[in-house]
C-alpha positions as CSV (number, residue, x, y, z in Angstrom):
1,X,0.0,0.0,0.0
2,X,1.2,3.1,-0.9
3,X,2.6,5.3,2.1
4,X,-0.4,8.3,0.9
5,X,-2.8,6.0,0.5
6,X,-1.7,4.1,4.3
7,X,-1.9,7.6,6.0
8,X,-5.2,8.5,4.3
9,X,-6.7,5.1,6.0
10,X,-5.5,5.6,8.9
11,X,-6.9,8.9,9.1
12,X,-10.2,7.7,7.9
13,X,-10.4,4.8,11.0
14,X,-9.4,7.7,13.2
15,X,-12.3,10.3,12.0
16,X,-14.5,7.3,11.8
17,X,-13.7,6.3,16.0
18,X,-14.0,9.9,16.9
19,X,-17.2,10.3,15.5
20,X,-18.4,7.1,17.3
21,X,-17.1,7.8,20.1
22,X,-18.7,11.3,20.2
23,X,-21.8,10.1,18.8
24,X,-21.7,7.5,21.9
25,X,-20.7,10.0,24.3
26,X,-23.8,12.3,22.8
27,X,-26.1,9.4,23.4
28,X,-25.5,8.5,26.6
29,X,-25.5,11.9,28.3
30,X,-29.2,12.3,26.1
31,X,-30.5,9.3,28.0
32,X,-29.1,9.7,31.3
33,X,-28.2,13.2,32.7
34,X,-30.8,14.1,35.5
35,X,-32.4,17.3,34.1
36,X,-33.2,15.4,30.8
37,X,-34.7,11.8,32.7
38,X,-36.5,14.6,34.5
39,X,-38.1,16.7,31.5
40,X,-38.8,13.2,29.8
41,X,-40.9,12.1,32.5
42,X,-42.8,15.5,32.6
43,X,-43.3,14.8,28.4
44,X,-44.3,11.3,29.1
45,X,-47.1,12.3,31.8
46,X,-49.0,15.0,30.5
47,X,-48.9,12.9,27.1
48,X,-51.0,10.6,29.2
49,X,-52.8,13.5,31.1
50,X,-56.4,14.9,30.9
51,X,-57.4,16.9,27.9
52,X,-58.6,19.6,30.0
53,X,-56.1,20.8,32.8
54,X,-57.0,23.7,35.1
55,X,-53.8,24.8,36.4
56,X,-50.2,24.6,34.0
57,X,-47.4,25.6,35.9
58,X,-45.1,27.1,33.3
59,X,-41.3,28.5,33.7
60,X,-38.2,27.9,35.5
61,X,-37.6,25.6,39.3
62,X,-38.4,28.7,41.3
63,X,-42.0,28.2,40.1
64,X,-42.4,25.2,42.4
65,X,-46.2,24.8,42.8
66,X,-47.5,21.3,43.5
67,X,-50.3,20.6,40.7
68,X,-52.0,17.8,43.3
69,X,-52.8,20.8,46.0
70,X,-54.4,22.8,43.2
71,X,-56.4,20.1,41.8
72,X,-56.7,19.2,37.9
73,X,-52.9,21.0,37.7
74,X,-49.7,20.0,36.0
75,X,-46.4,21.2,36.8
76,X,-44.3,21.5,33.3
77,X,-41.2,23.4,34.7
78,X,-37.7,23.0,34.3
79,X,-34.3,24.2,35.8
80,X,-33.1,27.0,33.9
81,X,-35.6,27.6,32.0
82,X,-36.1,31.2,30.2
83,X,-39.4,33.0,28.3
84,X,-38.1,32.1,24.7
85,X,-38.4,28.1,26.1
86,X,-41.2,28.5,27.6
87,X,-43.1,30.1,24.3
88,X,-42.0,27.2,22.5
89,X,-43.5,24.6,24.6
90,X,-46.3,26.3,25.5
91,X,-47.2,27.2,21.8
92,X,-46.3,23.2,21.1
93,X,-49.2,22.5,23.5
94,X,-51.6,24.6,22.4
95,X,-51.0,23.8,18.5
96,X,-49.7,20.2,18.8
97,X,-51.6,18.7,21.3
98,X,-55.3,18.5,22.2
99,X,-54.8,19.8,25.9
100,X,-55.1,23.6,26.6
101,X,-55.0,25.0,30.2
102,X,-57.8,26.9,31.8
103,X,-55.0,29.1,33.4
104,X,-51.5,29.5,33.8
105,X,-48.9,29.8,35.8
106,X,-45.6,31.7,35.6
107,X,-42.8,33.2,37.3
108,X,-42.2,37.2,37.1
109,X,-39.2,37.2,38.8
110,X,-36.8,40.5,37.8
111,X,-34.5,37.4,37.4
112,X,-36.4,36.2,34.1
113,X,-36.2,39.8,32.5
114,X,-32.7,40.4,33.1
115,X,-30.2,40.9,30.1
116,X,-28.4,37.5,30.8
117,X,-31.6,35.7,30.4
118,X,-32.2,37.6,26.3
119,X,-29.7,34.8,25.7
120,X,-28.9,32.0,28.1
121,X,-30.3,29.4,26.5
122,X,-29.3,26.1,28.1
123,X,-29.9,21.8,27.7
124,X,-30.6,21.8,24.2
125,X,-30.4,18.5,23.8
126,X,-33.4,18.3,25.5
127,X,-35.2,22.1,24.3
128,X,-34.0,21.3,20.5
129,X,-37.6,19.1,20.5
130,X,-39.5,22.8,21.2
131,X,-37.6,25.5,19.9
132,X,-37.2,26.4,16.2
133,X,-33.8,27.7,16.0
134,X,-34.6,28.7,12.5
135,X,-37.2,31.3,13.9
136,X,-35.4,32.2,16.6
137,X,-32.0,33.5,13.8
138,X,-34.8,34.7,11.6
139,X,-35.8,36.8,14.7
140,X,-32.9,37.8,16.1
141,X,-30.8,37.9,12.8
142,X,-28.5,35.8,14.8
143,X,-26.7,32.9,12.9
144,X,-25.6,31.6,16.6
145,X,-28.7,30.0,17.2
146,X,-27.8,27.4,14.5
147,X,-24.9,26.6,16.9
148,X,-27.2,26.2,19.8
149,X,-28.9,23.5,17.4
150,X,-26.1,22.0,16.8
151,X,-24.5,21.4,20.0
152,X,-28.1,20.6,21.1
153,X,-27.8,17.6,18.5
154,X,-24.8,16.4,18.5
155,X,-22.6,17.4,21.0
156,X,-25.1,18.4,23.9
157,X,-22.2,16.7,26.8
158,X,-20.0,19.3,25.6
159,X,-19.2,22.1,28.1
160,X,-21.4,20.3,30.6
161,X,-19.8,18.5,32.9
162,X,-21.2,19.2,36.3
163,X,-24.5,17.6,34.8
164,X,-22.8,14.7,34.0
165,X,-21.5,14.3,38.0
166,X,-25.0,15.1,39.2
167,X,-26.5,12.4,37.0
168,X,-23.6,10.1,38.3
169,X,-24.7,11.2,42.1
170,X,-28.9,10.9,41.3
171,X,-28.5,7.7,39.4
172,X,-30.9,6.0,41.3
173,X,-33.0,8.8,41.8
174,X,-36.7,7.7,42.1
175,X,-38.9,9.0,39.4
176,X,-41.6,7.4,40.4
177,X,-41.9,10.4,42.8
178,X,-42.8,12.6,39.9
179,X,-47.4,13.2,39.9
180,X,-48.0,15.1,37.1
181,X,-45.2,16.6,36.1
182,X,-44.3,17.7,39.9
183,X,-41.2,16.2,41.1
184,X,-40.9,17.1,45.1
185,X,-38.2,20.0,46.3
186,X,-34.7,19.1,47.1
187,X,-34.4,18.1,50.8
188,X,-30.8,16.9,51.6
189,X,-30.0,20.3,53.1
190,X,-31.7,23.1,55.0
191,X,-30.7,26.8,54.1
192,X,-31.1,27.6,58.2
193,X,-28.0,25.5,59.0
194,X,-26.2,27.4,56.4
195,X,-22.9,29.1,58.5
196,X,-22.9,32.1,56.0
197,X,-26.1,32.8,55.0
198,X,-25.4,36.2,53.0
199,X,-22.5,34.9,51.1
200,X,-24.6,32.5,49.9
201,X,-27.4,35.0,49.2
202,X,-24.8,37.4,47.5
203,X,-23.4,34.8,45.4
204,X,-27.0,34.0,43.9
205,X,-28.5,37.4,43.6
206,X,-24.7,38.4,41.5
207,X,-25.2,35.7,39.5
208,X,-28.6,36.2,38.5
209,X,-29.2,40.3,38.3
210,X,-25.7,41.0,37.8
211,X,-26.7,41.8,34.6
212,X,-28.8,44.4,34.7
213,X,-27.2,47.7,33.9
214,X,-27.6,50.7,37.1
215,X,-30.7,51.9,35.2
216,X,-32.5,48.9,36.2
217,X,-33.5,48.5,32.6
218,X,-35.1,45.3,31.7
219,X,-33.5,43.4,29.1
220,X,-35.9,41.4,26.2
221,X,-39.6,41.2,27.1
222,X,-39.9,39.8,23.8
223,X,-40.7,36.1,24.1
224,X,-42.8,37.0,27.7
225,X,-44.9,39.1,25.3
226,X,-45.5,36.1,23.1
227,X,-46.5,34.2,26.2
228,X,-49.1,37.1,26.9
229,X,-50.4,36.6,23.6
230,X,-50.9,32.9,23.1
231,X,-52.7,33.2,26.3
232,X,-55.3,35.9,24.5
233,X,-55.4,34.0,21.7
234,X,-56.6,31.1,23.7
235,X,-58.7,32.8,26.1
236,X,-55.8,31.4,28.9
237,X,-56.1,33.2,32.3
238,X,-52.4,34.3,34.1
239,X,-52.0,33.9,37.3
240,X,-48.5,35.6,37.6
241,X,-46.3,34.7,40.8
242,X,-43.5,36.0,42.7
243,X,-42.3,33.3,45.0
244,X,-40.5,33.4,48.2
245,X,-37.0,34.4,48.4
246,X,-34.7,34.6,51.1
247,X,-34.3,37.6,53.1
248,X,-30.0,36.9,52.3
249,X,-31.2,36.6,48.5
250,X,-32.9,40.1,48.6
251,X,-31.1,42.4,50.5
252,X,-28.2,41.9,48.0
253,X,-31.0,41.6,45.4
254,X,-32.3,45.1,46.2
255,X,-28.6,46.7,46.3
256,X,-27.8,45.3,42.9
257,X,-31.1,46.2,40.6
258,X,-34.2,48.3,41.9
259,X,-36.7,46.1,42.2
260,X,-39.6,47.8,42.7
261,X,-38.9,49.6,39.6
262,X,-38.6,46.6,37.9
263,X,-41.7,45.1,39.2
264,X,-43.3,48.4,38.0
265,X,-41.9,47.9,34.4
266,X,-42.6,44.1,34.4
267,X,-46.6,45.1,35.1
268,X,-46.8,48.2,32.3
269,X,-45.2,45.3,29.7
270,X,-47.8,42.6,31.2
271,X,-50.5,45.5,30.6
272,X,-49.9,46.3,27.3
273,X,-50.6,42.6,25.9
274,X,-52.8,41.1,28.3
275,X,-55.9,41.7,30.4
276,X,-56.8,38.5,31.9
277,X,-54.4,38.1,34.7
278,X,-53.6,38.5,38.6
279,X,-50.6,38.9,40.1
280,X,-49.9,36.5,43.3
281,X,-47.0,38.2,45.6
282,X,-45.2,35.8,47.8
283,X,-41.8,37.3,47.7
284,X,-41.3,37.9,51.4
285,X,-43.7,35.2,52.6
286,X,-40.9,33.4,54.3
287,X,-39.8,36.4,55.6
288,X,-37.1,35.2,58.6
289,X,-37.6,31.9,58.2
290,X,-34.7,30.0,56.6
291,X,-35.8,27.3,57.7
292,X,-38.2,27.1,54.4
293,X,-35.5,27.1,51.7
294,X,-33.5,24.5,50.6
295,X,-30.8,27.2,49.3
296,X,-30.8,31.2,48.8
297,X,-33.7,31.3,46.2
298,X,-35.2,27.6,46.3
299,X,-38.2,26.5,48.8
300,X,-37.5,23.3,50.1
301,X,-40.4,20.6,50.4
302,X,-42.1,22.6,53.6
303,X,-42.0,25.6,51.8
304,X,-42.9,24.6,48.5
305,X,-46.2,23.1,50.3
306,X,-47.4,25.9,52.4
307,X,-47.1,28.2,49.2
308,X,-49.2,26.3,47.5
309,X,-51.6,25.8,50.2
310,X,-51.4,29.4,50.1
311,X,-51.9,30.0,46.1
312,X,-55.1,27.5,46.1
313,X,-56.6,29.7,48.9
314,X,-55.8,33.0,47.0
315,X,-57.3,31.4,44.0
316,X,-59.9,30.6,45.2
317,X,-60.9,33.8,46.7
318,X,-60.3,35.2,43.3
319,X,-62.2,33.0,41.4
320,X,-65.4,33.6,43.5
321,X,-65.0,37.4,43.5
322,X,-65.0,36.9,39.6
323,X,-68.2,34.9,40.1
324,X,-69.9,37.2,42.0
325,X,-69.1,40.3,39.7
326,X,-70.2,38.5,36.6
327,X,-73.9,37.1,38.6
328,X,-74.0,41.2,39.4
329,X,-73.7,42.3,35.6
330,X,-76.2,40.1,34.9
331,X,-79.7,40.9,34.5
């Protein structure tokens, strides 16, 4: 064999066993990583759910609402998640499925407007399933988002390595656990036995509204707008909440970004596109009491029940106010 044609082999096998391996590599961390076993489950039961669902909890894991206290609810969140993600699932629901929610549920955080959320889009190996990257380039005039496809497809272990350790550590995780789509808060720590507290509340609140400039400015309401506007379409009432925080979390949270302001801003956007909604505050309703978190912005199991104990009630004063003004209107 000639010595050009030998090297050109042997550069052909090794192509051929780096693709493999990559391919196998790709494949593996699909199937098991822990986020992705998660979502999957999710997919798998509210294929199998009712047609009608009351309550759709919509939006990223600090929208922790236990569907089974509600009644007729599904909880559809995921870590991570931002508006553009969310539009695409939720407008795969509503166009691709034949279940459509009476109402939804969904974060307003100043955490999902800030600039770093326009364009953190993470997991898509999993996400890739929803979005259409095409759109999203089309929209942006961003050629990047082909990239995000394309690490979502074929190289989605890349640059994700943590994962792949917590997988290794939940391997045996129970998913069993998951009722309709509602996997239970993380209990293996406390945030009240924390030592430092507000390091841990300063770390979180930096990483998450560092962005903002000192303007407070939102960044891209664009894909919350969309949100708004499915739900008009589809005659789908809001129910926007603001869950508890911890008191570490905010007070760096207030020094970094006005929040109030924010809020303000978030409510005029919210105004502008939709009608049908209610705002349900429970920012400070752990207010001194660590002892409901499982870290600086995350309610742990306790928490996340008496919330929502606390949302059905509110709810349900607010559905029979609604009642009672539409039996007065009519004659």
């Amino acid at each position: 064999m000639r010595p050009n044609k030998l090297l050109f082999t042997k550069l052909l096998v090794f192509i051929l066993l780096v693709l493999a391996l990559n391919e196998g590599l790709n494949l593996a961390y699909d199937h098991w990583m822990y986020y992705f076993r998660l979502a999957r489950n999710q997919d798998k039961q509210f294929a199998a759910s009712a047609d009608t669902i009351k309550y759709l909890m919509l939006g990223n894991s600090h929208n922790r609402v236990n569907p089974e206290i509600l009644g007729n609810g599904f909880c559809y969140i995921t870590p991570k998640e931002v508006y553009k993600q969310t539009y695409y699932k939720l407008r795969y629901i509503l166009e691709k499925t034949t279940r459509k929610p009476e109402n939804i549920l969904l974060s307003i955080d100043p955490v999902n407007f800030s600039p770093r959320a326009e364009n953190d889009l993470t997991f898509d190996g999993y996400w890739r399933k929803y979005l259409d990257y095409r759109e999203l380039a089309r929209e942006y005039n961003d050629p990047g988002y082909f990239l995000n496809w394309i690490a979502g497809t074929f190289f989605s272990y890349v640059g994700n390595y943590k994962y792949v350790y917590m997988s290794v550590l939940f391997l045996n995780t129970d998913y069993d656990k998951i009722r309709h789509g509602y996997f239970p808060a993380r209990n293996y720590k406390n945030f009240a036995k924390e030592p430092n507290r507000m390091a841990l509340g300063y770390e979180t609140a930096s990483a998450y509204l560092g962005s903002y400039s000192k303007k407070s400015e939102l960044g891209e309401s664009r894909y919350y707008c969309k949100i708004l506007d499915l739900c008009r379409q589809y005659h789908i009432h809001l129910y926007l909440l603001r869950m508890p925080l911890t008191d570490e979390y905010l007070n760096y949270a207030r020094k970094i970004v006005d929040i109030d302001k924010v809020d303000h801003e978030i409510l005029e956007v919210t105004r502008n596109h939709c009608s049908d909604y209610h705002v349900l505050d429970y920012r400070n309703e752990f207010h001194r009491k660590p002892e409901f978190f499982f870290n600086a912005d995350h309610v742990n199991p306790a928490g996340a029940t008496i919330v929502s104990l606390k949302i059905k009630e509110e709810i349900e004063k607010i559905t029979t106010f609604e009642k009672l003004k539409r039996s007065v209107r009519s004659p």
